[in-house]
N, C-alpha and C positions, 0 to 999 in steps of 0.2 A: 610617504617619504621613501627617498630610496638609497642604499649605500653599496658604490663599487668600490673597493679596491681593485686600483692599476699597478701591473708588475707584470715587465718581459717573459714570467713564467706565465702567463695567462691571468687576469682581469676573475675576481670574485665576486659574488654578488652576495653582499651580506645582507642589506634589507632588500623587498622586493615588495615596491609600490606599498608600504602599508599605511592605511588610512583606521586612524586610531583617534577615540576622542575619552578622556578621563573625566569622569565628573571628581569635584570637589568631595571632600571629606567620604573617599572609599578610600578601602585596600584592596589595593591592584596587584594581583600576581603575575609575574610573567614568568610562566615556564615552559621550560624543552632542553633538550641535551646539550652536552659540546658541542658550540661548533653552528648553533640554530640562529645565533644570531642577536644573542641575550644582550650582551656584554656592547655591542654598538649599538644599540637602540636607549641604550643607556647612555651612553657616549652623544646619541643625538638631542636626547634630554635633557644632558645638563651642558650641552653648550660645547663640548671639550671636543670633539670632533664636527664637520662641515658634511652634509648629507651634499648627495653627490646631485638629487632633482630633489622637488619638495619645498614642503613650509614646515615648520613645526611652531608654534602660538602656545604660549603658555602664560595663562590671566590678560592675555593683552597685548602680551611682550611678545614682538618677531622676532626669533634666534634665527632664523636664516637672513633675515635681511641686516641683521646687527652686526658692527665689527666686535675683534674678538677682546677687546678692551672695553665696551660696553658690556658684553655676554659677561665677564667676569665681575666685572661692580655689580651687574643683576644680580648673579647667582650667588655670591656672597652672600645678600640680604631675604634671599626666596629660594635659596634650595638650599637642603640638607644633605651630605653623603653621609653613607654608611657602609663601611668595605670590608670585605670579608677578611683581610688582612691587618682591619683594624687603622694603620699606618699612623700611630702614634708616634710619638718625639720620645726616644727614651732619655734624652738627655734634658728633659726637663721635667716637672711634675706632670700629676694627672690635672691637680685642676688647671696649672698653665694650658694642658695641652685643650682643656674644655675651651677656656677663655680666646685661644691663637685666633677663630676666626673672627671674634666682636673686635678683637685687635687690627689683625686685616681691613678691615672693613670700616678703621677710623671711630668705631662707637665704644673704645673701651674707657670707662672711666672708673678709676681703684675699687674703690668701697662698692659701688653699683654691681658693677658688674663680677666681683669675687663675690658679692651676697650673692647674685643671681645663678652665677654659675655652682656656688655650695648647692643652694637651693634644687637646682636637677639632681647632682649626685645625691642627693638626700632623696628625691623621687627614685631613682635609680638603686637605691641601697646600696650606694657605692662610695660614701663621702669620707669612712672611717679612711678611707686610704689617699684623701684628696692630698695629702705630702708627699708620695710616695710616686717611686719613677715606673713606668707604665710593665715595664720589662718582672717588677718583682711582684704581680699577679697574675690570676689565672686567666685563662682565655675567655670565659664566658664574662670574666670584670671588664677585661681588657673593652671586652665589646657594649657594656654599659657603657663606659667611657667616650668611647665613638660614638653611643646615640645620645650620649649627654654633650658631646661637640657639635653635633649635627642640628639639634637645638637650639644653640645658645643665641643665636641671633634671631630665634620664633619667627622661619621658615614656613610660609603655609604647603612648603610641599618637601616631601623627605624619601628620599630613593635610596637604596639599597640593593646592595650584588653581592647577595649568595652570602646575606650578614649569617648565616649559620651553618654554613657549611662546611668548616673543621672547629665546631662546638659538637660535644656528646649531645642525646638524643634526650635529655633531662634539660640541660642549658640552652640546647636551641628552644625547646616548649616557653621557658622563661623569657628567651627574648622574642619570641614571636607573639607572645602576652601583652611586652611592652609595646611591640607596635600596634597592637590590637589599643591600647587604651591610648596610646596616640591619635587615633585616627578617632577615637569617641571624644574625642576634646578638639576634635573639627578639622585638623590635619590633614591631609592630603597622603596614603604612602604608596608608592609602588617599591615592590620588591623582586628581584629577582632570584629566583629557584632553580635547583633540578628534582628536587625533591617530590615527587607527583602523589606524595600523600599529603601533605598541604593544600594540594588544591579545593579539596571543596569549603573550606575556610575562611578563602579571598569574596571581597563585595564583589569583586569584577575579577577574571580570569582570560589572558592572554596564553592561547598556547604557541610557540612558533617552530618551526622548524623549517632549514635549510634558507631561510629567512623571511619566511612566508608565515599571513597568520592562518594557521589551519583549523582552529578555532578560538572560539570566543565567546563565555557568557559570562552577564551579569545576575546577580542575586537580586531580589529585590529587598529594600532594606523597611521594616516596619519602622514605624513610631512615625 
């Protein structure tokens, strides 16, 4: 795939030809600095941006050849975000804010779906605060919260940009734990880093820079 941005100041080239293939239930790192190219490959995987040449196939599904009306019902019911800003609803609770995409997505039913989404925060050790508006906890809760929304609709594939990257160096270990025992319960995650002591970590490691992959391995995984 490849991504230009167009602009009178001169034309960028943020991806550049990459040809990438994910297997199912890894953790996928991609990391590289500001600027490499993280942040629109991201963009090209969940649908929210148009690769400028390219395919991208995901279980089946063509996002490039889909309009962006279909891309969105997809991605509602098969991808999970996680952002590093969290972008909760402060003006409603935590667990509304779990619950908003099963609602989106037309599957919320009362009692179901508040068991279920209790149910994650309770995974999460987060549920003591499920009445409470997103704004009057910490940041490393804050970001439970996110991957207990990013869940709720049991997404086989769950992305994330740079979920730890203004958490302390104790609370990202916690939540890089939780996507570890996501991915062992068959999950799909790619994440996105700048962090390059994580790397050896990841099932699969994407390095990029200037939008190019410059490297690339996989672990091999036993069992």
């Amino acid at each position: 795939m490849t991504k230009t941005y167009y602009s009178p100041a001169g034309n960028v080239q943020a991806l550049n030809n990459l040809n990438l293939t994910i297997d199912r239930g890894t953790f996928v790192g991609v990391v590289g600095k500001s600027g490499a190219g993280k942040s629109t490959l991201i963009n090209m995987l969940t649908g929210v941006d148009q690769m400028t040449e390219g395919e991208v196939w995901i279980d089946g599904f063509p996002l490039h050849l889909s309009s962006q009306e279909n891309i969105t019902r997809w991605r509602g019911k098969n991808i999970g975000v996680v952002y590093q800003s969290f972008e909760l609803l402060n003006q409603i609770s935590i667990l509304d804010n779990v619950i908003l995409p099963m609602d989106l997505c037309g599957d919320y039913t009362r009692g179901k779906s508040n068991q279920y989404a209790m149910h994650l925060l309770e995974q999460l050790e987060i549920s003591d605060h499920a009445h409470k508006s997103p704004q009057s906890i910490s940041g490393g809760q804050r970001q439970r919260v996110a991957i207990a929304r990013a869940l709720i609709n049991d997404p086989p594939l769950i992305i994330a940009d740079e979920p730890t990257g203004s958490l302390d160096s104790q609370t990202s270990e916690v939540i890089f734990s939780i996507f570890k025992s996501i991915v062992s319960g068959g999950k799909t995650v790619v994440m996105v880093t700048h962090d390059n002591l994580l790397a050896p970590r990841f099932d699969h490691l994407i390095y990029l820079e200037d939008g190019f992959i410059i490297k690339e391995k996989k672990r091999r995984k036993h069992g």
